[in-house]
N, C-alpha and C positions, 0 to 999 in steps of 0.2 A: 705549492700547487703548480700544476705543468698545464698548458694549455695543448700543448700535442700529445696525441697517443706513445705512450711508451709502454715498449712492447718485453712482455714479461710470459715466464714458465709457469703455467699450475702445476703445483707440486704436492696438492692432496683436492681427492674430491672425497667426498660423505656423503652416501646415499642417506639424507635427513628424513627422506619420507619415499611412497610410493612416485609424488609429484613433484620432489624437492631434493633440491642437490646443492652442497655448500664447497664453492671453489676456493682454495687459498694458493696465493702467490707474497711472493718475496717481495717487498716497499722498503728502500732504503730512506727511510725516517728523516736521516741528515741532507740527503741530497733531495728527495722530492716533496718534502713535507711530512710530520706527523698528523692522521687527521683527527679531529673530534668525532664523539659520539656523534648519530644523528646526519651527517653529513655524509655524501653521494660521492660515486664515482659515475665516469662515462666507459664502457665497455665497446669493444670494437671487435666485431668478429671477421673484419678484414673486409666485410661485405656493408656490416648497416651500423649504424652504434645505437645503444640504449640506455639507459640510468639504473643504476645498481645500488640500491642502500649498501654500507659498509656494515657487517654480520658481525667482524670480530677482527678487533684491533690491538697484536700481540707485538712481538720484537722484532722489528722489521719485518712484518710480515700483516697482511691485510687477508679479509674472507669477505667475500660476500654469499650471498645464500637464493638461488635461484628456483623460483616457479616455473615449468614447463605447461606454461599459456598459449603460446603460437610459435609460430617461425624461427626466429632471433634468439627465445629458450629452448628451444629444440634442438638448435643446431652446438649450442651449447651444452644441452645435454649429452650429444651425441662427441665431445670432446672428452680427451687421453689424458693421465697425469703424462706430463712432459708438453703437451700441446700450448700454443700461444695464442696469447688474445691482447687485445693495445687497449692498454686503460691508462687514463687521463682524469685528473683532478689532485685532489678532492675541493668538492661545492659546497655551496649553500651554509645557511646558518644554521648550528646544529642544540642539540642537547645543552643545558646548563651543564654540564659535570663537576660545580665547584663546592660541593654540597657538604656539609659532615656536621656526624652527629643528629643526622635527622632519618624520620622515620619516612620512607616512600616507599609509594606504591605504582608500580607500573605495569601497561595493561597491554599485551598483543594479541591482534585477531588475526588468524594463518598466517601467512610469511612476513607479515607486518612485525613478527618477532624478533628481524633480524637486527632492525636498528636497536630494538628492544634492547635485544644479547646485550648488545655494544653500550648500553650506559647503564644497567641493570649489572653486569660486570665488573665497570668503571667503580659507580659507588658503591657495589658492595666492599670497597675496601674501608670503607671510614662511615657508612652509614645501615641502618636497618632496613634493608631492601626486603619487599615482597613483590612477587613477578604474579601475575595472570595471565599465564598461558592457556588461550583458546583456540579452540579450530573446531571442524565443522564432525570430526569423528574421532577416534584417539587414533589413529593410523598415521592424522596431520600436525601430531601437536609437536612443536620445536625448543629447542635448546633444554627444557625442564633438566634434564639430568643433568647438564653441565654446570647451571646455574646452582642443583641442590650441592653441587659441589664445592662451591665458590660459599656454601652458607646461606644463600638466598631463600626466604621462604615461596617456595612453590603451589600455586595455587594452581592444579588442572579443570580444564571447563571445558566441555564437548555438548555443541549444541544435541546429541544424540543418546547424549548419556552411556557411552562406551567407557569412558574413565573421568575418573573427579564429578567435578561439580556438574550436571545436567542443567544447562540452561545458556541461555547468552551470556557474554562478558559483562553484559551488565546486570544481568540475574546476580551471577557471583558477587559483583562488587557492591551492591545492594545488600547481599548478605552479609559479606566482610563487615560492612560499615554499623552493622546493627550492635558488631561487640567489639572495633578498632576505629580508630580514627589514622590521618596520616598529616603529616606536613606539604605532602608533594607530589606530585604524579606524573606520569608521562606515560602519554598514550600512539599506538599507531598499530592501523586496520583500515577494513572498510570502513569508508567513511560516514556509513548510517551507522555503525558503531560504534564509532567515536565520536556521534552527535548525541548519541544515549549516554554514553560516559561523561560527556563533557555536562548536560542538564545534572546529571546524577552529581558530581566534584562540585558544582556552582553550587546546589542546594546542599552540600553536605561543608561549603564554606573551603573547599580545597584549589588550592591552586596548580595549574600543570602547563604542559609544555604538548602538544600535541605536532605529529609531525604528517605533514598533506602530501599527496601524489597527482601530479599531472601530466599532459604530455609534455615532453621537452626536447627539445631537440638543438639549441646551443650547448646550454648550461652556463654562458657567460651572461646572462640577461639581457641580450640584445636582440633577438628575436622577437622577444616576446611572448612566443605562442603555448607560456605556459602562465600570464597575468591572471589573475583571479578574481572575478566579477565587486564591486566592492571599493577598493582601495589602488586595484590596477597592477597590486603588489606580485613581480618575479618568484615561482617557488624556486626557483633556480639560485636566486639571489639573497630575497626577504627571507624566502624561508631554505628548506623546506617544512622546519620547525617554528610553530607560533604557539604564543600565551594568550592565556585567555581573552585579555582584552582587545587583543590582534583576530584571535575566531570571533569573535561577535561582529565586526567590522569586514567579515570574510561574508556579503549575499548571498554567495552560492553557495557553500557549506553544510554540507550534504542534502541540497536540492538539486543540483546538475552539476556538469563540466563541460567541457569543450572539446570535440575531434580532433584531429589533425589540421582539418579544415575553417575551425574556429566556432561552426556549429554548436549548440548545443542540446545535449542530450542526458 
């Protein structure tokens, strides 16, 4: 882990979607750390920095997979292969990835997939992964091809019913569950999303690993301005991945969050 910006080449971008673009750069593994699944970086566009799930975690070399939401993705979108950006990390508590021999199932809602990629990849080498990949039309849905590649069973889910499954992420996994069962799961999306998923694994007796998004603006957990109502717990630190018994104990979890300002909304 590095605590300063180190400043590095994009050397591929992939138009993933209409709104989605996935950047990779070169991470020398021995010198700045290998990171886990699940676990964050800080992006620096010279002007602001932001937090970036880690998309895909290859041979020295890192991705992350960005949303063009505002400003800060925008300006990133608007970035060259060759162009530079100062990234710093990697955070937080990530993914289990010590798993084999087991059946999991893992659920992303739009770009919530990216952390997805990265441990849905991970175990597909020693366990029976199935992916739920969802988004709001088939235009949004991510990684599926790569992962049918890796062997992962792919489940497509479009709330609009342009491809796969027609319904919510948790329509589909309601359905799964009616003729599979799993060991495991790991979830990340909106987080009314992943409040349906998480009612749905508790009654289906499933345990999982779900990973939360807030504002943050250290990343070292000393600010604070990313603790979550509850427990007072850092996603920066604690998580940004929690087990079940850690969401229950999470108050605000999927009832509000917090501005910049600490408000909530």
């Amino acid at each position: 882990m590095i605590n300063e910006p180190k400043i590095v080449e994009i050397t591929e971008i992939i138009d993933e979607t209409p709104t989605i673009k996935t950047f990779k750069f070169e991470w020398d593994f021995e010198e700045l750390g290998k990171p886990n699944p699940g676990e964050f970086v800080m992006v620096w566009n010279f002007n602001n920095e932001k937090p970036m799930s880690i998309a895909q975690i290859n041979d020295n070399e890192l991705a992350i997979t960005v949303k063009n939401i505002g400003d800060f993705t925008s300006q990133l979108h608007d970035l060259d292969v060759g162009s530079q950006i100062g990234v710093r990390g990697s955070y937080g508590s990530g993914f289990d990835n010590s798993f084999e021999g087991k059946k999991i199932i893992a659920i992303g809602g739009g770009v919530g997939m990216a952390p997805i990629n990265a441990i849905a990849s991970d175990l597909s080498k020693n366990n029976d992964v199935s992916v739920i990949v969802a988004a709001q039309t088939k235009d949004e849905l991510l990684y599926g091809e790569s992962l049918e590649k890796l062997g992962v069973n792919v489940h497509y889910c479009t709330d609009d019913g342009s491809f796969g499954f027609e319904g919510f992420a948790t329509n589909c996994l309601s359905d799964l569950l009616e003729s599979s069962t799993y060991d495991y799961a790991f979830v990340c999306g909106p987080e009314i999303m992943m409040k349906g998923i998480f009612d749905i694994l508790e009654d289906a007796d499933i345990p999982g690993q779900y990973s939360l998004e807030r504002y943050m603006k250290c990343a070292l957990g000393v600010c604070g301005q990313c603790c979550v109502d509850g427990e007072g717990w850092r996603i920066c630190v604690e998580g940004p991945v929690f087990e079940n018994e850690k969401i229950y104990r999470i108050t605000e979890f999927a009832k509000y969050r917090r501005d910049a300002s600490g408000v909530k909304y």
